[in-house]
N, C-alpha and C positions, 0 to 999 in steps of 0.2 A: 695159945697155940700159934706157933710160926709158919707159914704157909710157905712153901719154894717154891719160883719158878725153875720150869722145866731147865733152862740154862744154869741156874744159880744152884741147883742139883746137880748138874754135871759138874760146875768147878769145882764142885764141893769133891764130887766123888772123885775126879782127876786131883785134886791135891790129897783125896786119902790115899787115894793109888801110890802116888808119887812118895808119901811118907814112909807107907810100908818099904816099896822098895828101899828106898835110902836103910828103912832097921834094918832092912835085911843087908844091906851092904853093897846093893844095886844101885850102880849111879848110870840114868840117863849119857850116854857120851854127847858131844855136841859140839860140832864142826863151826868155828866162827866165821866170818866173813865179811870185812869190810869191802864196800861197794862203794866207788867213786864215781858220782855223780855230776852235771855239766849244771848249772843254774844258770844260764845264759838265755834259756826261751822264758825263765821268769816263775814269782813266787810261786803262784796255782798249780806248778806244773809237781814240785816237791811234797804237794798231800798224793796226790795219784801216784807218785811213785813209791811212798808209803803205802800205800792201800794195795799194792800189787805185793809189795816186799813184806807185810802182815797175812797176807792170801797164801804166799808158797811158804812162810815159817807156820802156816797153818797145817799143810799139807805134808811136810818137813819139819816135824818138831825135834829132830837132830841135826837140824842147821840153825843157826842164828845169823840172819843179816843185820849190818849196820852200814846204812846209808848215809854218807858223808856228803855233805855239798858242800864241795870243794871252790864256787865260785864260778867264772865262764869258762868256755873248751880250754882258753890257752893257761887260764891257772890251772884248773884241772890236771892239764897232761906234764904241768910242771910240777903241782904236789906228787905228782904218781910219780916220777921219774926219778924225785928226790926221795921219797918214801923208797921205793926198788934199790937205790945205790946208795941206803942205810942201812939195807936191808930190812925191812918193812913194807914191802908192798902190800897194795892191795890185791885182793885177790881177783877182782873183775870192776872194772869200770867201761865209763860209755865214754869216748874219745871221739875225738874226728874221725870221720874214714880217711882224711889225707894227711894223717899223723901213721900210718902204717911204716912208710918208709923208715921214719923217726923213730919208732917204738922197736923194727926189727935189726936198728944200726946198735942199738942202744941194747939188744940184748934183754930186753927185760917182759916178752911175751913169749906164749908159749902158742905154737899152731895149732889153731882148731882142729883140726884134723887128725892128729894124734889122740884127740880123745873120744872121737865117732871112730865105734863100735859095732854096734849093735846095727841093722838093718833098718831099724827104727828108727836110729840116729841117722844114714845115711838117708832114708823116706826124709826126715826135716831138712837135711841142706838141702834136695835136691828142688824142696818145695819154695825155696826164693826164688826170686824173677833174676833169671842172670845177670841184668843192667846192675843189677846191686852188689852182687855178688862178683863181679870183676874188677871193683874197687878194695875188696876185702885179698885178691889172688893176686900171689906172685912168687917166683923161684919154687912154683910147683908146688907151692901150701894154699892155705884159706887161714888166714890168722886172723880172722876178727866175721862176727856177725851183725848183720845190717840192724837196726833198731830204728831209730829214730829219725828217718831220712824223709828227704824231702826234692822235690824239683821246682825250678822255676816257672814263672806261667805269664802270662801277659793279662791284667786287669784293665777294661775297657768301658768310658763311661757311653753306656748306650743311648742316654739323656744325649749328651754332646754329639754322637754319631746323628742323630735323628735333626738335632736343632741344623747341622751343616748340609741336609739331604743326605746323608747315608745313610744305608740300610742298615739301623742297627744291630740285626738278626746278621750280618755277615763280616768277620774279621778281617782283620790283614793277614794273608796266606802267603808273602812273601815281600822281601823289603822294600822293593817299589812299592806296593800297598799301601806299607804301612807310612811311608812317605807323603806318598798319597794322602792319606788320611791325615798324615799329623798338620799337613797343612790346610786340611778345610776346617781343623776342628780349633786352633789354634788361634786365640781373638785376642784383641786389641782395646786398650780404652779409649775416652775421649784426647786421651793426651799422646795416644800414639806408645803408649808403655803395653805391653803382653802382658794379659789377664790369664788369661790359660794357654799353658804352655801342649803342643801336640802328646809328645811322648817325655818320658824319663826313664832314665837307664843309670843305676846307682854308680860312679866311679870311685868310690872313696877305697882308702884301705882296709881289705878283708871282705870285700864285696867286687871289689873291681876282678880282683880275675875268676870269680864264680859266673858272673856274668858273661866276662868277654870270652872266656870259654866255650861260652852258647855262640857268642856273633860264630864265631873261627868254626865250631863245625855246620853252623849253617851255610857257612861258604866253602863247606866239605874240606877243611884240613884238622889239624890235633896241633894240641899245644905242646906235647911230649908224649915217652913212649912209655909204655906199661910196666916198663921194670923202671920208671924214673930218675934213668942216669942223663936224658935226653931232650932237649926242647926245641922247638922247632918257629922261634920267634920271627926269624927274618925267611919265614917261607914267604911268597908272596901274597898268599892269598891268605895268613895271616897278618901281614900287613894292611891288606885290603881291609877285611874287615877292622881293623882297628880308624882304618880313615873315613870309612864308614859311618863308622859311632860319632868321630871327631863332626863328620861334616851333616851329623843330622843339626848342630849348634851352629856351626860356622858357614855353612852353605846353605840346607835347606831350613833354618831357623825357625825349627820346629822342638829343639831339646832347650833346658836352661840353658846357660853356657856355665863352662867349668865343671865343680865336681858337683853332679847330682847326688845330694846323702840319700844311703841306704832306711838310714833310723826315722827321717821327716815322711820318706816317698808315701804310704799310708796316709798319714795326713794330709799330703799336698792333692794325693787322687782323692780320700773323702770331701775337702773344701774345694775340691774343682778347679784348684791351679793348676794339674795336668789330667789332664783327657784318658793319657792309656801309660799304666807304670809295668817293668818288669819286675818282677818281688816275686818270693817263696809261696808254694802254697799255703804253708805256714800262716798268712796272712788273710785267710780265705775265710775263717770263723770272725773275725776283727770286722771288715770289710761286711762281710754279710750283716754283720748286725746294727753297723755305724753307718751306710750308705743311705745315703738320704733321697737316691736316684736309682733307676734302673741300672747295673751294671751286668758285665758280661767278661766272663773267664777264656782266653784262646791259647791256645798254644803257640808257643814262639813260630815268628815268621821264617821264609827259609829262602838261601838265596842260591840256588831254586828249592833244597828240598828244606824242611823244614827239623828243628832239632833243639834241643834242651839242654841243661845240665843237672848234675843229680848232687845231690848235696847232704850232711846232716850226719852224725854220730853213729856209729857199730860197736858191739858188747865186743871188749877184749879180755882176756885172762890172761894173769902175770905168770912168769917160767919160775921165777921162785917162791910161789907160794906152795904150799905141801900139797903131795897127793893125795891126800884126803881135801883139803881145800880148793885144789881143782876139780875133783870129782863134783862136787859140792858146789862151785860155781858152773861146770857145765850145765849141772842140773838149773840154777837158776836163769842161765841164758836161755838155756830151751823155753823153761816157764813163760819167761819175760817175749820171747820170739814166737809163741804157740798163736794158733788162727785166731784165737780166741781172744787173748789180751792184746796183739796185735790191732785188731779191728776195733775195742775199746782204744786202745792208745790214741788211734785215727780220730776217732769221732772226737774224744777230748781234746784234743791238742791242736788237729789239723796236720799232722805229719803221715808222708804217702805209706800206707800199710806193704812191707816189700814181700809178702807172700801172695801169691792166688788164692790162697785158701781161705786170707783174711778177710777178702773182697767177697765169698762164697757166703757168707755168715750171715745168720738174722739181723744182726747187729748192723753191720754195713750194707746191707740190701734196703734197711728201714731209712737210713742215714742220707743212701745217694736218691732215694727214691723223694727227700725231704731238701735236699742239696746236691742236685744233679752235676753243679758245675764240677765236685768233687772230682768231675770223670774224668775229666779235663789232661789234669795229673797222669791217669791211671792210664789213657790213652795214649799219652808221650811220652812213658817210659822207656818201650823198646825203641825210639828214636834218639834216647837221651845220652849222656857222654858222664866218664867220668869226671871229677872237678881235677883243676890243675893240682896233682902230687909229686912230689919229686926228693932224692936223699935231700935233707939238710932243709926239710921244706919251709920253717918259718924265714930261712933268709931269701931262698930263692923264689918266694910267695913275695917276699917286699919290694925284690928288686922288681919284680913283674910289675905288682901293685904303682910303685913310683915308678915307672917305665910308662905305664899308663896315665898315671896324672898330669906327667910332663907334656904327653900329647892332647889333652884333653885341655891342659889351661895353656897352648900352645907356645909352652918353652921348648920343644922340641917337634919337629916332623915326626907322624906315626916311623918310618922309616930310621930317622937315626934312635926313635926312642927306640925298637925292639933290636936294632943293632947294637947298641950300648948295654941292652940287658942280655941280651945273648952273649958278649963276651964277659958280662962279669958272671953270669950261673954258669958257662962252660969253666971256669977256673975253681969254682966249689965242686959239681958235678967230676970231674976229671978225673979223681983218685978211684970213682965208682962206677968206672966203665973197664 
């Protein structure tokens, strides 16, 4: 006698099910749907996004997902682009939110908005925290939802505050401050070489204008305008802050000099070659668990007020995929957007949850009550800016990027560097004003 378990009876009974139907002439329908996915935050992150994409074809046994990892954001949005103008798109993938401009020059997305319906639907957009959701709007749509997003935060070794007399328990609340700070905490060896550096602020390519974004509206200006035909490089007080950053190396000799990499900065705060790095929260589960010292989570300083930038990937759906496969991928953005997987997503990964509701959850109450700094984030959101987007955004992103290096490894003054890149994005930007 063969004995079943309780599961092993259901499949059983589900594939008699499924058999009769078929005699009978009954075919299941079933909506496909490739899903392009970013691999760029790393292996571990690709079984979670199975385990979510297994949960709703659980729920959905007429949809079928196939989750492609397509590589990092920028191959990503290039498989998708070449996939649409073969005619092959996917039907939903997770992209930059600063590929918007790009995705709606290109034609090959379809607005959110057009497929909220229901009052239901309308209760979910309304439940994003708008900081997220005005990187997703423009020309009067919502074409993309927030997912995987994140802001920047300031990591602070509170060992190193304490060793120079500071009050570990108090951040830098403004860039004199943190000036302040980087110079008491910043030491020397016997040879007169810098052991630990005060502060680091990533310059490299693809980091640098996420960042300097944050300096520029902590000195209360914008780097461009919300319909991204417009940049605003040689305003002054975007200039300031860029001499700013320059002279925390060159005058108050508290940063490395040159470009500080985004990819080492982790490293360099856990081994104690800098005191206080700017990085993603993202890096807040890594950090917590490798720090060999008390640390401390702040939000960016402000000059005077204080201010962030928001960063990270939103679920978009393509214009030519079927209406049935946008029906079908609406449903799995909701899925994948709901309080619920949200607040998982957070606790796994370290990516800011962009609803209120995700933050209401048993999940994330256990989470921040285990990992308080978490709040950190959640706290500077509504101070936070979108990241620099604009038409044509991978060139007008470089020239920025190299605009900035030039000043950083002082081939140019802040000044003619953002006047040089303002006349070359005004000549791409022009046709789209």
């Amino acid at each position: 006698m063969i004995l079943l378990s309780k599961r092993n009876a259901l499949k059983l009974a589900a594939a008699g099910l499924s058999y009769l139907a078929l005699g009978a002439g009954i075919a299941l329908a079933q909506t496909k749907l490739d899903f392009y996915y970013p691999v760029q935050v790393g292996g571990p992150v690709t079984k979670i996004i199975d385990g979510y994409v297994q949960k709703f074809m659980a729920e959905n046994p007429d949809i079928v997902v196939a989750p492609i990892y397509a590589g990092n954001y920028n191959d990503t949005t290039t498989k998708a682009l070449t996939a649409a103008k073969a005619g092959t798109p996917p039907a939903v993938a997770v992209l930059l939110a600063t590929d918007v401009f790009t995705l709606i020059d290109e034609d090959v997305i379809e607005p959110i908005d057009d497929l909220v319906k229901t009052d239901d639907d309308k209760a979910w957009v309304k439940g994003f925290m708008p900081a997220f959701l005005k990187s997703a709007q423009t020309e009067g749509h919502l074409w993309s939802i927030p997912f995987q997003r994140s802001t920047a935060v300031m990591y602070y070794n509170k060992q190193a505050f304490k060793d120079a007399g500071l009050d570990p328990e108090k951040y830098p609340a403004t860039w004199e401050d943190m000036v302040a700070a980087g110079k008491a905490v910043t030491t020397k060896d016997s040879s007169g070489q810098v052991s630990r550096w005060g502060v680091g602020i990533a310059g490299n390519i693809g980091s640098a204008q996420w960042l300097f974004g944050a300096l520029v509206a902590e000195n209360g200006a914008k780097l461009v305008n919300d319909e991204g035909t417009e940049t605003y490089l040689t305003d002054p007080k975007v200039v300031e802050a860029l001499q700013f950053w320059v002279d925390l190396s060159k005058k108050d000799a508290i940063h490395p000099p040159g470009i500080f990499e985004w990819g080492t900065a982790p490293a360099d705060f856990l081994a104690g070659r800098v005191a206080m790095i700017w990085h993603t929260t993202g890096n807040l589960t890594n950090i917590r668990k490798n720090a060999t010292f008390d640390f401390g989570v702040a939000p960016f300083p402000g000059h005077p007020t204080p201010a962030s930038v928001l960063g990270g990937g939103n679920l978009y759906i393509f214009k030519d995929a079927s209406d049935e496969q946008k029906a079908a991928a609406f449903k799995l953005v909701k899925f994948l957007t709901s309080d619920e997987i949200l607040a998982d997503w957070a606790v796994q990964t370290g990516y800011v949850a962009p609803r209120d509701g995700s933050w209401a959850t048993d999940t994330m109450k256990k989470y921040v009550a285990e990992t308080p700094q978490a709040l950190v984030a959640l706290k500077q959101i509504p101070a936070s800016v979108p990241e620099f987007s604009t038409h044509e955004n991978a060139r007008t992103t470089k020239i920025l990027d190299d605009a900035l290096a030039a000043a950083l490894t002082g081939s140019k003054t802040p000044e003619a560097a953002m006047a040089d890149a303002q006349k070359e994005i005004d000549l791409i930007l022009k046709p789209y004003r």
